[in-house]
C-alpha positions in Angstrom: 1.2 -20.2 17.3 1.1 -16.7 17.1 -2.3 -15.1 15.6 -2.3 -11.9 13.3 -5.3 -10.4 11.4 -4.6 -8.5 8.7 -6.9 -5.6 6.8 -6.7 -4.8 3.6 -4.5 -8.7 3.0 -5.7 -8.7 -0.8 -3.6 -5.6 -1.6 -0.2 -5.1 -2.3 1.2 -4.9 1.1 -1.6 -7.4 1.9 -0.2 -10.1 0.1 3.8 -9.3 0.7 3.2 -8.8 4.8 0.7 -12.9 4.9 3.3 -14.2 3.1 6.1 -13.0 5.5 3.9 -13.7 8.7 3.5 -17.4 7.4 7.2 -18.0 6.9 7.6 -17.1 10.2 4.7 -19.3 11.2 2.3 -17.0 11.9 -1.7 -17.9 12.0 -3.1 -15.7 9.4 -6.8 -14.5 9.5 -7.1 -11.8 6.2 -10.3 -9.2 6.5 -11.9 -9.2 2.9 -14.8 -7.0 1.4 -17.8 -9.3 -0.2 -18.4 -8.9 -3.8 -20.1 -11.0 -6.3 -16.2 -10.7 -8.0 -13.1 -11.9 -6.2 -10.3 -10.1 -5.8 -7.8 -12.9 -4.5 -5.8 -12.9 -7.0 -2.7 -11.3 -4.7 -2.9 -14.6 -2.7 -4.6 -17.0 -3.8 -0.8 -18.5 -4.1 -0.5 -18.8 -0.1 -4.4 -20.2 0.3 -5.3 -23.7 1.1 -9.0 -25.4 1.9 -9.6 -24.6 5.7 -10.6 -27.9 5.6 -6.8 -28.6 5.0 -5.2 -29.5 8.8 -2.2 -27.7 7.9 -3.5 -24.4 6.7 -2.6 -21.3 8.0 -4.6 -18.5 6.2 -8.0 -18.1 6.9 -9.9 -15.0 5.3 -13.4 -13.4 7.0 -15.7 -11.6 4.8 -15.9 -7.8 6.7 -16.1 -4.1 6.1 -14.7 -1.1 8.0 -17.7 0.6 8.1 -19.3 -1.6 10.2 -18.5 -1.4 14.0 -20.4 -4.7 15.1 -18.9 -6.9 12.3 -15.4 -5.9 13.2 -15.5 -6.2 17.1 -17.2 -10.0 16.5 -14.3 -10.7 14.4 -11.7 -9.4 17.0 -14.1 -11.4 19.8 -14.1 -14.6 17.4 -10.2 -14.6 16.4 -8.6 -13.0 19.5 -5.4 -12.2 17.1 -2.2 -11.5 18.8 -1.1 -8.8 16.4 -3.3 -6.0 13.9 -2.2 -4.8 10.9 -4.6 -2.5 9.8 -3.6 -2.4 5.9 -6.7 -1.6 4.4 -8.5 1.7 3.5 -9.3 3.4 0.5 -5.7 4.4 -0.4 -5.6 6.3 -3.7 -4.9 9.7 -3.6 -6.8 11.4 -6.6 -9.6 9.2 -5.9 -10.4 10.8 -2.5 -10.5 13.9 -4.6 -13.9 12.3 -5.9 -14.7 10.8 -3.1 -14.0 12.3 0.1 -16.6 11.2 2.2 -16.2 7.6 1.5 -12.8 7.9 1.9 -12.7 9.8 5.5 -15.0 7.3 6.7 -12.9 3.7 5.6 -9.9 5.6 6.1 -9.9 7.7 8.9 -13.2 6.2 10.7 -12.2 2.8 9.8 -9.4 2.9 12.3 -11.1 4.3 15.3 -13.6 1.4 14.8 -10.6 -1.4 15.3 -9.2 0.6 18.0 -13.1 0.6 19.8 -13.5 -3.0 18.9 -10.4 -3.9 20.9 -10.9 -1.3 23.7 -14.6 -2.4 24.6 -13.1 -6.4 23.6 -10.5 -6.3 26.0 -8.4 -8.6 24.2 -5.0 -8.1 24.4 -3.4 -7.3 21.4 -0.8 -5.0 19.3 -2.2 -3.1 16.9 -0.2 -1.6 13.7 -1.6 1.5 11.4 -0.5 1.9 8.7 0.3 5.8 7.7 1.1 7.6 4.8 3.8 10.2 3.8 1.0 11.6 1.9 0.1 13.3 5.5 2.9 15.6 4.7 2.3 16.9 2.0 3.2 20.9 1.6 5.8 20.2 4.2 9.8 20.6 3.0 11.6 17.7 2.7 13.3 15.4 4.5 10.3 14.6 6.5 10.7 12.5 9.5 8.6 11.8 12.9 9.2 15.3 13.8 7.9 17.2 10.8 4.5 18.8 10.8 1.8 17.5 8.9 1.0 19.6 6.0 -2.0 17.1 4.3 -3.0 18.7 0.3 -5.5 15.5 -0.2 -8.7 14.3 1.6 -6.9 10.9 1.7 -3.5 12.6 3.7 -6.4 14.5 6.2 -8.1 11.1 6.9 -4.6 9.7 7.2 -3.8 12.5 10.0 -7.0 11.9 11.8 -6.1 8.2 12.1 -2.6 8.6 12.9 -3.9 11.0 15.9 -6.6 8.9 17.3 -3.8 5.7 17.2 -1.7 7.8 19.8 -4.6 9.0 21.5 -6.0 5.5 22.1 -2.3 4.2 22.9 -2.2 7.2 26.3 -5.4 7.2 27.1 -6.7 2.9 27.2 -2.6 1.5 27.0 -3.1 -0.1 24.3 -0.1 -0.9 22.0 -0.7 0.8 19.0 1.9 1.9 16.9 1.7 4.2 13.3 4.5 3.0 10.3 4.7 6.7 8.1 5.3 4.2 5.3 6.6 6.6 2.4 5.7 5.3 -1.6 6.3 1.3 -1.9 6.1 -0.4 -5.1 6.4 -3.8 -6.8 5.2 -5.7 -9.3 1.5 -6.0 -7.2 1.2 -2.9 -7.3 -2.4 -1.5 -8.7 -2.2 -0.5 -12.3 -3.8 2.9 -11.8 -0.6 3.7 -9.3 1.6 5.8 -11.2 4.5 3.6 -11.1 2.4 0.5 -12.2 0.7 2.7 -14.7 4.2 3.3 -16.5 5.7 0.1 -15.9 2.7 -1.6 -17.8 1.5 0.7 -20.3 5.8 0.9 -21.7 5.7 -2.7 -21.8 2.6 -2.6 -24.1 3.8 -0.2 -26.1 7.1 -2.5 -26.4 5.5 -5.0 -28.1 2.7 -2.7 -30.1 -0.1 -3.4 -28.1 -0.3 0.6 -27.3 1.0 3.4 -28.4 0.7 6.3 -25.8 1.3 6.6 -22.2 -1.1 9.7 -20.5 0.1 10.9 -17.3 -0.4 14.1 -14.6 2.4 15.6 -12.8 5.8 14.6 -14.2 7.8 16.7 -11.8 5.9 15.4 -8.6 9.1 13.8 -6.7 8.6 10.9 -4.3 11.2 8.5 -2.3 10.1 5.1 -3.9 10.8 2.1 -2.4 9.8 -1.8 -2.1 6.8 -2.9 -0.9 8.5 -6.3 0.4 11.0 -4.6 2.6 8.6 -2.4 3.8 6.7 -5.1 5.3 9.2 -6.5 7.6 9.3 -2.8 9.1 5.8 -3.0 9.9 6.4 -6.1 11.5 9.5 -5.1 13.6 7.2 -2.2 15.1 5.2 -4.7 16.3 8.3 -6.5 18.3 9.5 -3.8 20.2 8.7 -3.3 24.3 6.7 -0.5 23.6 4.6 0.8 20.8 6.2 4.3 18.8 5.9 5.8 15.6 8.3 5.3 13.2 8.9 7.1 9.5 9.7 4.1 6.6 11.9 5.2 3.7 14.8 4.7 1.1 16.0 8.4 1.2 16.1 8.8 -2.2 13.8 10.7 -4.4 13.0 10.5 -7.8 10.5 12.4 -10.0 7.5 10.9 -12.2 9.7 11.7 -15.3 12.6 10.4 -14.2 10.7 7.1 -13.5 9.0 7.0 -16.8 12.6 8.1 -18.5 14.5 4.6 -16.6 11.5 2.4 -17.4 11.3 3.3 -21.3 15.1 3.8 -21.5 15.4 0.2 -20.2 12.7 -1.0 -22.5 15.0 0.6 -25.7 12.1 3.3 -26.2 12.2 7.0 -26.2 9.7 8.4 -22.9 9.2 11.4 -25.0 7.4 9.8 -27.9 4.9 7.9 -26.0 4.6 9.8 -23.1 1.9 12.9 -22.8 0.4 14.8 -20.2 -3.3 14.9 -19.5 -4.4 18.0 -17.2 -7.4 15.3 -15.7 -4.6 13.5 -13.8 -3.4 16.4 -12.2 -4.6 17.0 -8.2 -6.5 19.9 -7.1 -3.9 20.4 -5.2 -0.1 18.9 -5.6 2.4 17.0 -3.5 5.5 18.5 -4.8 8.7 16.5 -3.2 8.2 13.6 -0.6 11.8 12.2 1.2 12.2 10.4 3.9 14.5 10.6 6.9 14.2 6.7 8.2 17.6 7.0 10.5 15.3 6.8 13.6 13.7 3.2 12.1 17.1 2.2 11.1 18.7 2.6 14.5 15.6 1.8 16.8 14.7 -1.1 14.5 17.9 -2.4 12.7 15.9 -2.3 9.5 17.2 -0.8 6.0 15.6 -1.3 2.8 17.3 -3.7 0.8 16.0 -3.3 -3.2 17.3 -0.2 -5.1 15.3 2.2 -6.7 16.9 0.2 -10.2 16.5 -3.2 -8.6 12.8 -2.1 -8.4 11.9 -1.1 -11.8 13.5 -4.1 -13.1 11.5 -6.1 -11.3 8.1 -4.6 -12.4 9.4 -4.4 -15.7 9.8 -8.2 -16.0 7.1 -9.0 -14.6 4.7 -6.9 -16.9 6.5 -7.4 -19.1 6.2 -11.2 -19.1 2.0 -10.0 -18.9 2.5 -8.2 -21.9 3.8 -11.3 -23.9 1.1 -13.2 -22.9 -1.5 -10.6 -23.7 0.2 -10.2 -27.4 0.0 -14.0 -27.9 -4.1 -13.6 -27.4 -4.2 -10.7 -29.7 -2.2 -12.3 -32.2 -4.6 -15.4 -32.2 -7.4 -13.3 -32.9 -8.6 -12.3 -28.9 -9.2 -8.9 -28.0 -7.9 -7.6 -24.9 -8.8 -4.0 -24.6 -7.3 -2.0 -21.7 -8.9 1.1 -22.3 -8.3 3.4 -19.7 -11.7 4.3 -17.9 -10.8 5.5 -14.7 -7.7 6.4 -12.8 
């Protein structure tokens, strides 16, 4: 039975990637933070007892900071396959908290790649990128176009993309980086833009809210689904030799435009709910993100199979099947404030 260890398995992609590595019958070990809170909630559908003989998911309390936890993990579980998922992965965050995030981020992944260099084990390891790393530069942006990073999350993103190929020349180890370009779904985090609008118009649908604050409207980005995106990642991992490949729909769409479909679909006017807050703008901007994925498509045979349309109606019913339930407390008396305190 093949083996895969998964960072970062209790976030979006997380969840979507365990749940395609155990229909293919994958053993999968998930890396989780400690907290006196847990955050499970992504999968806690695919998790049985590890006292259970037919389970298949088994998560390890860990942190990327630490160099010795990881490389007893990698000693311990000897995985077949890597996908490092997890960092800290919001953009205006970083803003706030660059050091943090250049250490988890960018550190974070030179500590797996040392853990399975001074291990030996024998393993293919998967980073995951970001077409954040692009940033100033003009779109379409493929393998071949420069890195132009505008966030401290995109730099620690192109430190970790570097050191990948540097480890995969200079110790042969097969490690491969998936420029994964914006992937949503109904998992996503609800201080993601697209979450952020998805949930808040459903709200306001059924009077729970009345106003929708956002940054950048005219910030464009190629959007796709979080679920194909996943089976990418794992196709990289299933070639002869390890590459880099750029993941994307090849479509873009700006914030507006998003927010426009979701409220238009909802029967709601954007313009009377929406309003722009200067606090959610960057210090400084990604204007247009688009992928060029033809080298993915022809290399791997993969194409992304949920439309931009597809997608918003799928976040949409799911928060808005949230929404209902949160309106049935409120109406029996329960308050559920979602005050916005950070994002």
């Amino acid at each position: 039975m093949t083996k895969a260890l998964i960072t970062g398995i209790t976030g979006q992609d997380g969840s979507y990637l365990a749940e395609f590595l155990l229909g293919k019958g994958y053993e999968v070990h998930g890396l989780i933070r400690r907290s006196s809170t847990f955050n499970t909630d992504r999968i806690d559908h695919l998790y049985r007892d590890f006292h259970d003989p037919n389970a298949k998911l088994f998560l390890h309390y860990g942190d990327l900071s630490v160099s010795g936890q990881i490389m007893d993990l990698l000693s311990s579980i000897r995985p077949d396959e890597i996908y490092h998922l997890g960092a800290q992965s919001h953009v205006r965050v970083s803003f706030d908290m660059p050091e943090y995030t250049g250490d988890i981020t960018g550190l974070g992944t030179l500590r797996i790649l040392e853990s399975i260099r001074k291990t030996g084990i024998r393993t293919k390891f998967y980073q995951a990128s970001s077409s954040e790393m692009f940033g100033a530069a003009p779109p379409p942006q493929s393998e071949k176009t420069p890195f132009q990073p505008r966030s401290p999350y995109a730099a620690a993103k192109v430190y970790a993309y570097h050191i990948v190929q540097n480890y995969r020349d200079a110790y042969g180890i097969f490690a491969t980086n998936g420029i994964l370009f914006n992937h949503e779904s109904p998992r996503r985090g609800e201080t993601f833009v697209t979450r952020k609008i998805t949930r808040a118009a459903t709200q306001i649908k059924l009077g729970l809210k009345d106003k929708l604050y956002l940054g950048n409207l005219e910030a464009k980005r190629d959007w796709g689904f979080a679920g194909d995106f996943v089976e990418a990642m794992w196709l990289m991992l299933q070639q002869d030799k390890p590459d880099d490949y750029a993941i994307a729909t090849g479509e873009t769409h700006s914030v507006r435009e998003f927010a426009e479909k979701v409220f238009g679909k909802l029967g709601l006017d954007y313009a009377k709910h929406v309003e722009v807050d200067a606090r959610y703008f960057r210090p400084t901007e990604v204007d247009v993100l688009l992928g060029d994925a033809s080298r993915a498509r022809k290399a791997l045979g993969w194409q992304p199979r949920v439309s931009f349309d597809a997608l918003i109606d799928m976040m949409i019913a799911s928060d808005l099947e949230a929404a209902k339930k949160e309106k049935t407390l409120v109406d029996a008396g329960f308050s559920c404030a979602n005050t916005e305190r950070i994002s």
